[in-house]
N, C-alpha and C positions, 0 to 999 in steps of 0.2 A: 469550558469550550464555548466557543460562539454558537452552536447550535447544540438544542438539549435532546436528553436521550428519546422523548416522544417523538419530535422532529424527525429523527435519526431510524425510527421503527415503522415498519408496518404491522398492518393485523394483516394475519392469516387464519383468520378465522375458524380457531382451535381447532386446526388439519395437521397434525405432527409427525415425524420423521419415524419411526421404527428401527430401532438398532437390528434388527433380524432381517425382517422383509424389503429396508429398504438400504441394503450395505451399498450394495451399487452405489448409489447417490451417495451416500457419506462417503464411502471410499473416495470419489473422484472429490468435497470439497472440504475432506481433513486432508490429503494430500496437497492442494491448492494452499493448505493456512499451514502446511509444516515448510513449505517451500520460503513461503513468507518469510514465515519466523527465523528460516536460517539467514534469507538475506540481512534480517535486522540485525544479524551478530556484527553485519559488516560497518556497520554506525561506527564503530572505530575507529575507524580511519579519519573521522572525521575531528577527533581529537585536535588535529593539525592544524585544521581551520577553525577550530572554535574561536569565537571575537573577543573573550575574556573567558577567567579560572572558574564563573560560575555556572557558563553554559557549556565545557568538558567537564567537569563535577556531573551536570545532568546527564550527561552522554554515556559518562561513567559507570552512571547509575543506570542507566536506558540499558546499555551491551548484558549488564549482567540477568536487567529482568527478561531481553529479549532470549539468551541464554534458556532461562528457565522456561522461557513459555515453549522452547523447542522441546522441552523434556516435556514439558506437560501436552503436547500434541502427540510425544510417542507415546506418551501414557494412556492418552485419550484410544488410539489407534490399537493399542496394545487391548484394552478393555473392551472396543469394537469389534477384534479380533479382523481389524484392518492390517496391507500389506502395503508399505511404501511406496510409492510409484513416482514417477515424474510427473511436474506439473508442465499444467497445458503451455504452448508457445506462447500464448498474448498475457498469460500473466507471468511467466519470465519476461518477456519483454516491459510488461509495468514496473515490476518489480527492480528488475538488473537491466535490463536494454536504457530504461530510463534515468538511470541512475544519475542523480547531481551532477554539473562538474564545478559548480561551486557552493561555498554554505548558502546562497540566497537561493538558489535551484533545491536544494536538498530539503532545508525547512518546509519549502514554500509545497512543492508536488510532491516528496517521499513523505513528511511528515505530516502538513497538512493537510493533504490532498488523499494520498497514496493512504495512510493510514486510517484516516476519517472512512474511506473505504472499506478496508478491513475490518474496521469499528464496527460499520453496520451489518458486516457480515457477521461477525460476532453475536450480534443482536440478534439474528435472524435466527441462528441456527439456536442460541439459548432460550429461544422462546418457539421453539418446535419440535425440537430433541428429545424424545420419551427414553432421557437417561440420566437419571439426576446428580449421578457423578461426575461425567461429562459435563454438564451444565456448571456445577459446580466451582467447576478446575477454569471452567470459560470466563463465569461470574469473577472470581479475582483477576483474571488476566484481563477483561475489560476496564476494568478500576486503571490500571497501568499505561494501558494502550490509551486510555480518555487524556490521563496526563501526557502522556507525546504529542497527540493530538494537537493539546492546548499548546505546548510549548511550539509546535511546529508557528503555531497559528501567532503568537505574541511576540517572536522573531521575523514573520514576512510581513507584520503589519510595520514593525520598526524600523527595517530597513528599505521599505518603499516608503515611507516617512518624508517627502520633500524629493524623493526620484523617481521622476517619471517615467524615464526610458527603462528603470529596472522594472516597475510598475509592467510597463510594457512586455517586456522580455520574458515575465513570471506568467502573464495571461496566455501569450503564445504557446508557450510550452505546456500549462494547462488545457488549453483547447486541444493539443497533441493527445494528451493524458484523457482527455473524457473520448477522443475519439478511441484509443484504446481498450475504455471501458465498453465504449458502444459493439468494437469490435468482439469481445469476450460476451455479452449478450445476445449475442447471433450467434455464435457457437452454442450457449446453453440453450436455448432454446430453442436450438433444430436438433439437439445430439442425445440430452438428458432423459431417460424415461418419463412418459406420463404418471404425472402423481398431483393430489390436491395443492399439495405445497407449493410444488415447481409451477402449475399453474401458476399463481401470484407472481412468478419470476420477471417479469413483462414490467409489473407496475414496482415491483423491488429495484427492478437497474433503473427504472424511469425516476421513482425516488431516488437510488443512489445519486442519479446524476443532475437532479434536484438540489439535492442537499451541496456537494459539491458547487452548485451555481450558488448556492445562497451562501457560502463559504467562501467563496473568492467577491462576494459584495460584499461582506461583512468585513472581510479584510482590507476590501479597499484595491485590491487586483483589480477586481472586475467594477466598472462606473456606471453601467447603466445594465437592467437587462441582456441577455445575450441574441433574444430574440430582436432586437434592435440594433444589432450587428449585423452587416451588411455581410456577403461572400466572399468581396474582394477584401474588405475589413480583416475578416479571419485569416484569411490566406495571406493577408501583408503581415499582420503577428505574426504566423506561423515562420512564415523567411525570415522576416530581421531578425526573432529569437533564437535561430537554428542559424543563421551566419554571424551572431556574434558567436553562439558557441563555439563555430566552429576554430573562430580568430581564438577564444579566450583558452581555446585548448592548447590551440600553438605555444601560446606564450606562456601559459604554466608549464608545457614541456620543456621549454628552451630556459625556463629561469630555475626549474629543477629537476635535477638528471633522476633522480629517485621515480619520478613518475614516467621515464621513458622505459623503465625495465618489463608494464605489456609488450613493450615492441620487440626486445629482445629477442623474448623467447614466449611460447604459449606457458601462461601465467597461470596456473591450476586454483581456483578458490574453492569457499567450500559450497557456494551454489554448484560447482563443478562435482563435487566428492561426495558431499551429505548421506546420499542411500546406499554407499559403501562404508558408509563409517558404520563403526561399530557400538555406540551410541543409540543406532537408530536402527542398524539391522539385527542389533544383540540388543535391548534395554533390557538394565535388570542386575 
């Protein structure tokens, strides 16, 4: 990855989670990472658009570990004697509202971006969790997610490689993407109970979204600083990225009927189903 796991962590100053006293809190953020985890089953689709045999090979390989790491979240929850729930509105909306509508969107914010988040989330909870089986089952499924990450990362550097207007289009949509993050940081930290932990929460999203900035330089999205981004600056990204999308959805619908059948009819997935299935409400 472009950025290493130190970079990626904070200290919290050996203040750690309680699987008893502090279910509240884990409930609401194993919920948040099984939600995750189901979206990434939907990497499949993306088979379609892969640019050659060896980046669906990866994808291949991605669906089945994303796959596992949904069991290993009911397992986690299962040993919490956590209860499924919905995740909150702004991380559906990271998650599935922001969803690719092409391979450069999809590496560049779900993968790079979207995941390197998740990534630190991981982090956080494995180095605070007074559970060490939990920890455990987290410890390999970071190993996994660090390689998506990376891949996310060594596809949007290759394909803004000599294009700038894509360069452009990938930052817009990121700027979207971090306000979203900033959005879900004012929710947790007007809503979550007080605890030592969650104190640090303030300077965790301000890292997270740190790291992120230093992720889109390293890539090569981002050319200077952000704080050297002007207002109207952002907000011109933000439009021209969101009116190409808007054209380039046109036209992948009119060039394949296959992706007109949301319009159809309401298209059930399994971000939709997940806490009915029986997977997740039966493990075992």
């Amino acid at each position: 990855m472009l950025l290493t796991r130190e970079e990626m962590s904070l200290d919290f100053g050996g203040h750690r989670l309680d699987p008893a006293a502090d279910r509240e809190i884990l409930a609401w953020i194993m919920n948040q990472f099984l939600y995750g985890e189901v979206t990434g089953i939907q990497i499949g689709q993306w088979l379609y658009d892969a640019p050659d045999l060896s980046a669906a090979r990866f994808l291949a390989k991605q669906a089945i570990e994303e796959l596992q790491h949904v069991g290993n979240m009911v397992s986690i929850m299962g040993m919490l004697e956590l209860t499924p729930q919905p995740a909150h509105p702004v991380v559906r909306m990271l998650a599935t509202g922001m969803m690719g509508g092409s391979w450069a969107e999809h590496v560049a914010t779900e993968m790079a971006l979207g995941e390197g988040f998740v990534l630190m989330a991981f982090y956080a909870v494995i180095d605070t969790l007074d559970h060490p089986e939990s920890v455990a089952i987290l410890e390999r499924a970071v190993r996994q997610e660090e390689s998506h990450v990376d891949f996310g990362e060594c596809q949007t550097m290759a394909l803004i490689a000599g294009d700038e207007a894509l360069r452009k289009r990938l930052l817009g949509l990121s700027l979207v993407w971090m306000w979203g993050v900033r959005r879900l940081a004012g929710f947790m930290q007007s809503r979550l109970p007080d605890h030592p932990v969650l104190e640090r929460l303030p300077d965790f999203l301000a890292l997270c979204l740190q790291c992120a900035e230093t992720r889109l330089l390293r890539m090569g999205v981002l050319e200077q600083p952000l704080s050297e981004l002007s207002s109207a600056s952002r907000a011109a990204l933000v439009a021209s990225a969101y009116a190409h999308k808007g054209g380039e959805s046109t036209l992948r619908l009119l060039t394949s009927p296959a992706r007109l059948l949301p319009f159809v009819g309401k298209r059930r997935r399994l971000t939709d189903t997940y806490l009915n299935d029986p997977v997740v409400r039966e493990p075992g």
